[in-house]
C-alpha positions as CSV (number, residue, x, y, z in Angstrom):
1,X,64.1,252.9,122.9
2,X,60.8,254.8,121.4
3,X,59.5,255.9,124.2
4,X,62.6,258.1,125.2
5,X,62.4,259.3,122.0
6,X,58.8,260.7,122.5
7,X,59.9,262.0,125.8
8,X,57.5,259.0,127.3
9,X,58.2,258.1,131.4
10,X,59.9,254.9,132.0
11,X,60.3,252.9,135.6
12,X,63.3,251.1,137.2
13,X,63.5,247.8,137.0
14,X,60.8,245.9,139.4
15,X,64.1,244.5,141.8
16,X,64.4,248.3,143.0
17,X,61.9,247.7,146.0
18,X,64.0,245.7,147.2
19,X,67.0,248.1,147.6
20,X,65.1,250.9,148.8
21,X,63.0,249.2,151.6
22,X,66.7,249.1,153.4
23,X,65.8,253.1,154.2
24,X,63.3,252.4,156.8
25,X,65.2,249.7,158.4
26,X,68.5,251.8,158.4
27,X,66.6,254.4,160.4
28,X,65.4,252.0,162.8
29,X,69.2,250.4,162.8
30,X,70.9,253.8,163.2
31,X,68.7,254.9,166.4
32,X,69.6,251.3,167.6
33,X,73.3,252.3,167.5
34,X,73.2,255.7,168.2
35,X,71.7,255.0,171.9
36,X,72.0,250.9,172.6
37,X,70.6,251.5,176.4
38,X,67.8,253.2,174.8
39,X,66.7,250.5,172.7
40,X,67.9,247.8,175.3
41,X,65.2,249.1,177.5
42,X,62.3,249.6,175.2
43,X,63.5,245.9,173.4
44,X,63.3,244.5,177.1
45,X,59.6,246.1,177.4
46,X,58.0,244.1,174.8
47,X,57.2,240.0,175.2
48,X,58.1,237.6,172.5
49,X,54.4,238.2,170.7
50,X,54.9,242.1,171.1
51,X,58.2,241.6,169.6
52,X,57.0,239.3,166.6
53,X,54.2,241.4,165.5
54,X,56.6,245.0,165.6
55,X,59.3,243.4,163.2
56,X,56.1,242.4,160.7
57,X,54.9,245.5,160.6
58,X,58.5,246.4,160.7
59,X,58.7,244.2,157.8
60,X,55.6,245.5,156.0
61,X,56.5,249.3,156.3
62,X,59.6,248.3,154.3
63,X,58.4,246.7,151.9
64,X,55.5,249.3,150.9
65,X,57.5,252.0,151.4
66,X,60.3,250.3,148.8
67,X,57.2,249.6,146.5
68,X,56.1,253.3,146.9
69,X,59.2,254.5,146.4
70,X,60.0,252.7,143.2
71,X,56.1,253.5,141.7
72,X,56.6,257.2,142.2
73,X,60.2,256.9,140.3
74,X,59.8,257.6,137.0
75,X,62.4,259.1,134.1
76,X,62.4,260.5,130.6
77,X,64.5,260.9,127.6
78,X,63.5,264.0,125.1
79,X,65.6,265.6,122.7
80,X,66.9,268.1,124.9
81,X,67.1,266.3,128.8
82,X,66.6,263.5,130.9
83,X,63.5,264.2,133.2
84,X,63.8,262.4,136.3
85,X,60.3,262.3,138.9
86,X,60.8,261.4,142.4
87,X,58.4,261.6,145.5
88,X,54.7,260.8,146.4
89,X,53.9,263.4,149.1
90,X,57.1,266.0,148.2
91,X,57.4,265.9,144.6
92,X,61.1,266.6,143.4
93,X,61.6,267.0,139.5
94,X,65.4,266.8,138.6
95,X,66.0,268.2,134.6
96,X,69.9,267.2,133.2
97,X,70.4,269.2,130.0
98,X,72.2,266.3,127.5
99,X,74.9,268.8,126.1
100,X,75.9,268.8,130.3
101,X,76.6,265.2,130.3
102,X,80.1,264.3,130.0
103,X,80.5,260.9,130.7
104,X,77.8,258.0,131.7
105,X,79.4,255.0,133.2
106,X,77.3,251.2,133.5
107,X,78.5,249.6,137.5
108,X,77.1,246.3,138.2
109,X,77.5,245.6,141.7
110,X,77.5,242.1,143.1
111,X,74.2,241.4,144.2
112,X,72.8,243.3,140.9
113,X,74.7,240.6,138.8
114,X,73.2,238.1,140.2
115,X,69.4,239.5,139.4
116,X,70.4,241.0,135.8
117,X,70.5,244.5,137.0
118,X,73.2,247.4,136.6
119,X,73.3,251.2,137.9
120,X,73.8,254.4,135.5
121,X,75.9,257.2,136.8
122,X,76.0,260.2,134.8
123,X,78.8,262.7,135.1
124,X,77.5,266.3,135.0
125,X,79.1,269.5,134.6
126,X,78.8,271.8,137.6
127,X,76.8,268.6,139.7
128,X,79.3,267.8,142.7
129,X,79.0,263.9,142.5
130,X,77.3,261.9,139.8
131,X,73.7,261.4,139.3
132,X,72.5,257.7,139.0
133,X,69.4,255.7,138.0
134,X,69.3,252.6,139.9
135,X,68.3,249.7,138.8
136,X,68.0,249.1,135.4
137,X,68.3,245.8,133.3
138,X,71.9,244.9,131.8
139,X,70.4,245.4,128.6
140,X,68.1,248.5,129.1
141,X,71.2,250.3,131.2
142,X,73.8,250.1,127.9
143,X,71.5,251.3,125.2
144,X,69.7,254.0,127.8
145,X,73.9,254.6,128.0
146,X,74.2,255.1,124.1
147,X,71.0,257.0,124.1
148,X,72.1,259.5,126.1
149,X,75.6,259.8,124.8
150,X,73.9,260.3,120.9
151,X,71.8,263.0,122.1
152,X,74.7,264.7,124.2
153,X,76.6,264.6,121.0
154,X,73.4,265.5,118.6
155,X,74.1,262.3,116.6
156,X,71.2,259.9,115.9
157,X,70.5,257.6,118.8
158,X,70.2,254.3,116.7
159,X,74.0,255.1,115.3
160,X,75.2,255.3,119.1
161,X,73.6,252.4,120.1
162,X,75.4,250.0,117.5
163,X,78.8,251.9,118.2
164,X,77.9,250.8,121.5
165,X,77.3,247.1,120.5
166,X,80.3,247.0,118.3
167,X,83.5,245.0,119.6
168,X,86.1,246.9,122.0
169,X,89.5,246.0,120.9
170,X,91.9,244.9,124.2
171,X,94.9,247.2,124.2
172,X,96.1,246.8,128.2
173,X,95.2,244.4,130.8
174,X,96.3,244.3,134.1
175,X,97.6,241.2,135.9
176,X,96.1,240.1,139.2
177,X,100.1,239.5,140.4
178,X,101.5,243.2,139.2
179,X,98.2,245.0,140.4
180,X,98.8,243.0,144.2
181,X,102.7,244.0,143.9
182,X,102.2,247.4,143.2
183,X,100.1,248.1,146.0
184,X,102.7,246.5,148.6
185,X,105.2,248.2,147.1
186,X,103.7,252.0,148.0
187,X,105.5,253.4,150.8
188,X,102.0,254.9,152.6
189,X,100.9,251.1,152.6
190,X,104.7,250.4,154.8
191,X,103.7,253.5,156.5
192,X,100.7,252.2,158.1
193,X,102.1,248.8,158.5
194,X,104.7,250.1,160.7
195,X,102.5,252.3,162.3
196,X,99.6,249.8,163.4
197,X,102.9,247.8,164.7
198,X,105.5,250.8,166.0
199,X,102.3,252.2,167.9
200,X,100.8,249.0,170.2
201,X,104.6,248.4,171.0
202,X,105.1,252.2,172.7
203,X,101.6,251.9,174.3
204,X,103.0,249.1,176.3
205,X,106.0,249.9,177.2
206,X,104.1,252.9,178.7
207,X,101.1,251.8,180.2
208,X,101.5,247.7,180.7
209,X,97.9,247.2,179.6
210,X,96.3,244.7,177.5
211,X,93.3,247.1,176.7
212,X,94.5,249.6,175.6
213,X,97.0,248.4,173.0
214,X,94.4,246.1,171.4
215,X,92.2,249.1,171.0
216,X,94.9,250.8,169.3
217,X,96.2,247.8,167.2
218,X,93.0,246.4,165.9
219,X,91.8,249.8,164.0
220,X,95.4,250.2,163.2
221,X,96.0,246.8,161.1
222,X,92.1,246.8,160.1
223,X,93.0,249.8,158.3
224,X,96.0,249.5,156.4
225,X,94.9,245.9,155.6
226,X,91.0,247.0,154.7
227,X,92.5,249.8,152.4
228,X,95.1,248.1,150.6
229,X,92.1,245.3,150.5
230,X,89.5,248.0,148.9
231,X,91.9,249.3,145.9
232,X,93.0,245.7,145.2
233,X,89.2,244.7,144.7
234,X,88.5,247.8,143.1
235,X,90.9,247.5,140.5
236,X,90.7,243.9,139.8
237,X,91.0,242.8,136.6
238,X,91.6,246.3,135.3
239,X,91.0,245.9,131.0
240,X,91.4,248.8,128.9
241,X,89.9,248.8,125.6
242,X,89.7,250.9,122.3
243,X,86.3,251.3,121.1
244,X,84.0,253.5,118.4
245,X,83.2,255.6,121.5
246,X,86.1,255.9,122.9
247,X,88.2,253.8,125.4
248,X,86.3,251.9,127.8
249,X,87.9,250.6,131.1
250,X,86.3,247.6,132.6
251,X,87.2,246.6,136.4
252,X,86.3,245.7,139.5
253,X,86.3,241.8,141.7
254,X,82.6,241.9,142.9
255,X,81.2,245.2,141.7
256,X,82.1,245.6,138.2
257,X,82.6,248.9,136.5
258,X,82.4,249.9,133.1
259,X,83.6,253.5,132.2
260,X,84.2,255.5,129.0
261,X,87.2,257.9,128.3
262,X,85.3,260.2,126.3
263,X,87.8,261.4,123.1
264,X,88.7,265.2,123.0
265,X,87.9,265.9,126.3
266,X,91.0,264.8,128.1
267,X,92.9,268.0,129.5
268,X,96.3,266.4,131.2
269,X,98.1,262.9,131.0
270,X,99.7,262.5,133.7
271,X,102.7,259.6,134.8
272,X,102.9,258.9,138.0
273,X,106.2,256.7,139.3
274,X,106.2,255.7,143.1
275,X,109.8,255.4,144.5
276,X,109.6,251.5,144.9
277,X,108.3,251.2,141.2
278,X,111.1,253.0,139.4
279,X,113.5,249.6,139.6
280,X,110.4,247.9,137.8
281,X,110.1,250.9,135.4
282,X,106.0,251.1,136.7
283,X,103.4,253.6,136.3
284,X,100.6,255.1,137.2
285,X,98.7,257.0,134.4
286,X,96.1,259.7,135.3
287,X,93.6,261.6,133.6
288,X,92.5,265.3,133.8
289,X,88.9,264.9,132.3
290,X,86.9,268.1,131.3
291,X,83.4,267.3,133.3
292,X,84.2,263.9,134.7
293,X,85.7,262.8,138.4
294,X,87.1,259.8,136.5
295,X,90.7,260.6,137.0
296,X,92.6,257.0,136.6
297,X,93.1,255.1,133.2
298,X,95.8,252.3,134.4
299,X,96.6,251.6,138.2
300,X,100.3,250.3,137.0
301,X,101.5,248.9,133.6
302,X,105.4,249.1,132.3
303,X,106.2,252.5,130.9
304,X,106.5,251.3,127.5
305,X,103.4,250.0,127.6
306,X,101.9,253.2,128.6
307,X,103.6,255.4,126.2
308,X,101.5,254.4,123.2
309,X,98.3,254.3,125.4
310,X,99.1,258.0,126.2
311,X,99.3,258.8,122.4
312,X,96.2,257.3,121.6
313,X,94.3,259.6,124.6
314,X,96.4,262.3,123.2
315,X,97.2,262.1,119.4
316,X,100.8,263.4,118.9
317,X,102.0,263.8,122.5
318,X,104.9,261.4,123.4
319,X,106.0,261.4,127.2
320,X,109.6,263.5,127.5
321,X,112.5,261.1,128.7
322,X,114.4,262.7,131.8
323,X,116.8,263.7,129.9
324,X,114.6,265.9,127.3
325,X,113.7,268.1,130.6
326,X,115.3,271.1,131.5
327,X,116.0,271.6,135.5
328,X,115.6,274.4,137.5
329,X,118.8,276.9,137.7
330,X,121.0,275.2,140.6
331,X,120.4,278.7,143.0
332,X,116.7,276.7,143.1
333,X,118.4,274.9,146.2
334,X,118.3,278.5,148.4
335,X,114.0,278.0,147.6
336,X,113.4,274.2,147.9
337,X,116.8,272.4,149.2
338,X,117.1,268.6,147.6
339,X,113.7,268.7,146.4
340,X,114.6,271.5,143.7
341,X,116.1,268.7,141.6
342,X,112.8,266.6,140.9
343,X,111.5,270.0,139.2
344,X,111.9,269.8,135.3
345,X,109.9,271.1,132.0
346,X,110.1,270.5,128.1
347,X,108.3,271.9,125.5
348,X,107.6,270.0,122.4
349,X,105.1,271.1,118.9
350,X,102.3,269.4,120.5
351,X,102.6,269.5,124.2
352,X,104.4,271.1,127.7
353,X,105.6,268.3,129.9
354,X,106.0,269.5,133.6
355,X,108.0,267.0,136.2
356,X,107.3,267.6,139.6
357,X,108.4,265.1,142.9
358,X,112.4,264.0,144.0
359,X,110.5,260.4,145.2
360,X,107.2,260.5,144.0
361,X,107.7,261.8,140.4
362,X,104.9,263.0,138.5
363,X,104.7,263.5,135.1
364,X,101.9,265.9,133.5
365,X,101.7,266.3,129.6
366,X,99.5,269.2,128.3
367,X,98.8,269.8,124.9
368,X,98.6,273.5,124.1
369,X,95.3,273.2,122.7
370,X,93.8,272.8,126.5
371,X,95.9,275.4,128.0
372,X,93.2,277.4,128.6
373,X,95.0,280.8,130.3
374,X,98.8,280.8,131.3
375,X,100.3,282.7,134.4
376,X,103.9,283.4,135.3
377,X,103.7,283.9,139.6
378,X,106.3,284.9,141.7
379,X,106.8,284.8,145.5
380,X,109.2,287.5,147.6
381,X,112.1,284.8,148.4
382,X,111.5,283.6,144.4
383,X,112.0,287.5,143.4
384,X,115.6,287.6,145.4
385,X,116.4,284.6,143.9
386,X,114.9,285.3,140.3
387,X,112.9,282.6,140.0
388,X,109.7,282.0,139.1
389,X,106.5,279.5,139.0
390,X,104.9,279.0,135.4
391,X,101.2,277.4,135.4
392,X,99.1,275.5,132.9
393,X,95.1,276.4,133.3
394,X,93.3,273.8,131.6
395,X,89.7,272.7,131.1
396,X,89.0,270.7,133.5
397,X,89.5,273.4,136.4
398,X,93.0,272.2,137.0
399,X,96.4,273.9,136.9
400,X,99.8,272.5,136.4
401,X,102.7,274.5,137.5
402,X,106.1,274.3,136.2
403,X,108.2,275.7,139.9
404,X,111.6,276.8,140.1
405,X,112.1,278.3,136.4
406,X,114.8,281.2,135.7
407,X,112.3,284.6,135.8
408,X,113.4,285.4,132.4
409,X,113.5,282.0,131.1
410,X,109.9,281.7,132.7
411,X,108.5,285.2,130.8
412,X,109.6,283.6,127.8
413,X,107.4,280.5,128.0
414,X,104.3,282.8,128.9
415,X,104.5,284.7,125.9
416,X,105.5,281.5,123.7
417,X,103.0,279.1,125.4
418,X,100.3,281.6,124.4
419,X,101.4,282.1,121.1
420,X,101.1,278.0,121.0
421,X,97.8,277.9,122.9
422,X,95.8,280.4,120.3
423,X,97.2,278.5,117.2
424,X,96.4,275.3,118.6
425,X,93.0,276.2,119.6
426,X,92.6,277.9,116.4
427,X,93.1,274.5,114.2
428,X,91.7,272.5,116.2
429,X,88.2,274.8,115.3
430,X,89.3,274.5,112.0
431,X,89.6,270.6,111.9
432,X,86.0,270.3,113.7
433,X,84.5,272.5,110.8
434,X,86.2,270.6,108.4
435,X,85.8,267.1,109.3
436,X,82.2,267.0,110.0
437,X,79.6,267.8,106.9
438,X,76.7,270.4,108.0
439,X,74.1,267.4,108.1
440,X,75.7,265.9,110.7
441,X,74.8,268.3,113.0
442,X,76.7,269.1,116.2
443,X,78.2,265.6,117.2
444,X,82.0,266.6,116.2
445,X,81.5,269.5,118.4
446,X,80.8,267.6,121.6
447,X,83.1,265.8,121.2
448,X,85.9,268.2,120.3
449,X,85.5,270.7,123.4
450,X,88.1,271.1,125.3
């Protein structure tokens, strides 16, 4: 890793031609579909020779374009960025400051396991989706990882890179039979069962036609069965482990993922319970990530078994049992009828835990050390009532709301939760300047923001 240390230009791996020739042939592909008479006619112009020699040079275009492509690719890693060069005749220079990278997560997709290769997505703040290098090799893609995450924290790049290579301990790991059960068990998938099934059947009864049902059916069934089919592969073989780094989640059936939970950044745990999972006593756990879109740390896994993982994301923060949580005064009912009941909050030393949902529950823990501004909100119909909403800004842009609360009650926990928010905050700066010794530069700093 010397040359990214010297801020010297590296190339993708040599395989990338191969991915990037597709562009040309997409194009060609696209017009093809966009306008099939079109192309029928011009395809129907050209004799067997014609046609031969046009899908060479086809062929050739392709494949020098893909070499092209990949030639003019170049990136760099200095002290301060990584430097990435694109283009031959339109040059484009893209510059990602390393105190802006949040997370950096290794996929391997199918094909690319077969030739050695894996693809680098960085998570950004302010960059709407993430920013990738692909390909690398296996082996350049997790230390280029390590590199990146050292300088981002202002540690020493060797030092990451054998954190990196040390051993993950195994701490949850999702069966093949729960993860399929879960997902039939989700009322959207019934939803779209009985649609793709309700739907045909009222189409015939009305019309009589063949056609016209099997055009309906057919997208109907793909659907629900392609999406339950996507999230099942997608979360195949789900492992979540504890590492120097943080915790790393592995999944994925044919494109493998490898993603990092950074530590300190995490802004909300939440616990999601699906009506058909509360018999099971399954959960879903969530993750509020300050500069990351990765938002899920277990697709389903016993409640007992996610307690503890939720108090290693979030040291001293315990979920509240139902019973800890204090409902909504029973006028509520006059402002949300039935549903005013799933509405609950409790307030512990460490954290606020906010219920929300009568079928789908949800529950969101928030330590007061990422409660970043508190708000007390109150509608007209709330203000006859005297009632009032309480929410939870936090770092990662989002807001949790507490609904339903007694006005007064509601005042009080603004002025308290602030109280809680300042002293928290203010120990936590305390504990960073403590812990790590002024050589050490600003490593425990990245990785304490909130």
């Amino acid at each position: 890793m010397g040359a990214g240390q010297d801020g010297g230009e590296r190339r993708l791996h040599p395989v990338t031609p191969l991915r990037r020739a597709w562009a040309p042939l997409a194009v060609i592909v696209g017009w093809a579909v966009h306008d099939p008479d079109q192309a029928h006619r011009q395809l129907s112009r050209l004799t067997p020779g014609m046609l031969g020699l046009a899908l060479a040079v086809l062929l050739l275009a392709a494949a020098v374009y893909g070499v092209v492509s990949w030639w003019y690719t170049r990136y760099a890693v200095t002290d301060e960025e990584l430097r990435i060069r694109t283009g031959l005749f339109f040059r484009r220079t893209a510059h990602i400051r390393l105190e802006r990278i949040q997370a950096v997560d290794v996929t391997r997709p199918l094909l690319g396991r077969l030739a050695g290769v894996a693809k680098l997505k960085l998570d950004v703040i302010g960059a709407r989706k993430k920013d990738e290098l692909a390909f690398l090799g296996e082996t350049e893609a997790r230390a280029l990882r390590a590199e990146l995450l050292a300088r981002a924290a202002g540690a020493a790049p060797g030092a990451a890179h054998e954190a990196d290579k040390a051993p993950a301990r195994q701490l949850v790991r999702v069966p093949w039979g729960v993860l399929a059960a879960s997902l039939l068990l989700l009322v959207p998938t019934w939803a779209k069962l009985a649609a793709s099934l309700v739907v045909p059947v009222l189409l015939w009864l009305l019309t009589h036609q063949p056609w016209p049902v099997l055009a309906t059916a057919v997208p109907l069934v793909g659907g629900a069965v392609t999406s339950t089919v996507q999230r099942f592969v997608g979360a195949c073989d789900w492992t979540l482990s504890e590492s120097p780094d943080g915790l790393r989640i592995d999944r994925g059936l044919l494109d493998r993922t490898h993603e990092t939970v950074p530590p300190g950044r995490v802004q909300t745990v939440r616990l999601v319970q699906p009506l058909l999972w509360r018999p099971l006593g399954w959960v879903r756990v969530e993750l509020d990530v300050a500069g990351s879109s990765n938002s899920l740390l277990l697709p389903v896994v016993p409640r007992h078994i996610a307690e503890p993982v939720v108090a290693r994301v979030l040291p001293g923060v315990t979920p509240s049992a139902d019973t800890e949580l204090l409902r909504p005064p029973r006028r509520a009912r006059w402002c949300l009828p039935l549903w005013w009941r799933g509405q609950g909050i409790a307030v512990t030393d460490t954290a606020v835990a906010v219920r929300s949902g009568l079928l789908h529950r949800r529950l969101a823990l928030v330590p007061h050390g990422k409660v970043q501004s508190v708000r007390l909100t109150q509608g007209p119909w709330q203000r006859v009532w005297q009632l009032a909403a309480l929410r939870l800004d936090t770092g990662a842009n989002r807001t949790v709301t507490a609904r339903l609360r007694d006005a007064e009650e509601a005042a009080g926990l603004l002025r308290a939760q602030a109280v809680r928010s300042r002293t928290a905050c203010r120990a936590a700066r305390q504990d960073d300047r403590t812990a790590q010794p002024p050589e050490s530069g600003t490593a425990g700093d990245g990785l304490g923001q909130r």
